[in-house]
N, C-alpha and C positions, 0 to 999 in steps of 0.2 A: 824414339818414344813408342812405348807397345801402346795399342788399342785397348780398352776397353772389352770387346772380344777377345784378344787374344791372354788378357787376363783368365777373364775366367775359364776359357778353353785350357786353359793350363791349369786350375785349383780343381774343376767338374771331377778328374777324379777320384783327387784327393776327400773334396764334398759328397762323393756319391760314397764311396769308401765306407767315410763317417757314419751316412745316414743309413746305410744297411748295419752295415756293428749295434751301433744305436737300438734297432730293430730287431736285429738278433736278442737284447741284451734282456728288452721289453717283453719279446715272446716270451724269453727264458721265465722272467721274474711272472709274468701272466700266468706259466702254466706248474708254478711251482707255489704261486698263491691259491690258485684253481685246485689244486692237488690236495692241501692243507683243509682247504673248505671242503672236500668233497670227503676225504677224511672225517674230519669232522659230523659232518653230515651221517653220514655211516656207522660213528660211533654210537652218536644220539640215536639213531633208528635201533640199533641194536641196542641198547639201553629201553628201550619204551617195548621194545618187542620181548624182548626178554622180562619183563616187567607184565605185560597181558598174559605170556605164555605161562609162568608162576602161577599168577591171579586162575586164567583156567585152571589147572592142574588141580586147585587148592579146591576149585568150587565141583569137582568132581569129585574129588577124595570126601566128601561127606554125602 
């Protein structure tokens, strides 16, 4: 009959395994949602910037 210890001393690597993958998987999806927003973001700024930039141009032209 195995122990209790010797269980899990036999699955830890298989669980440690897991729990990095897992964490890899999470960074990945974190820094490709992160990417999407910061896009986004940038878009909008250049949208609003590009929009004041006009507005001056227009109030110089007269």
């Amino acid at each position: 009959m195995t122990t209790f210890r010797d269980r899990v001393n036999s699955h830890l690597p298989i669980v440690l395994q897991l729990i990095s993958t897992v964490s890899l998987a999470v960074i990945a999806l974190t820094a490709l949602c992160g990417s999407q927003s910061l896009k986004k973001l940038a878009d909008s700024h250049t949208v609003s910037t590009e929009g004041q930039n006009s507005m001056i141009h227009s109030k110089h032209k007269h």
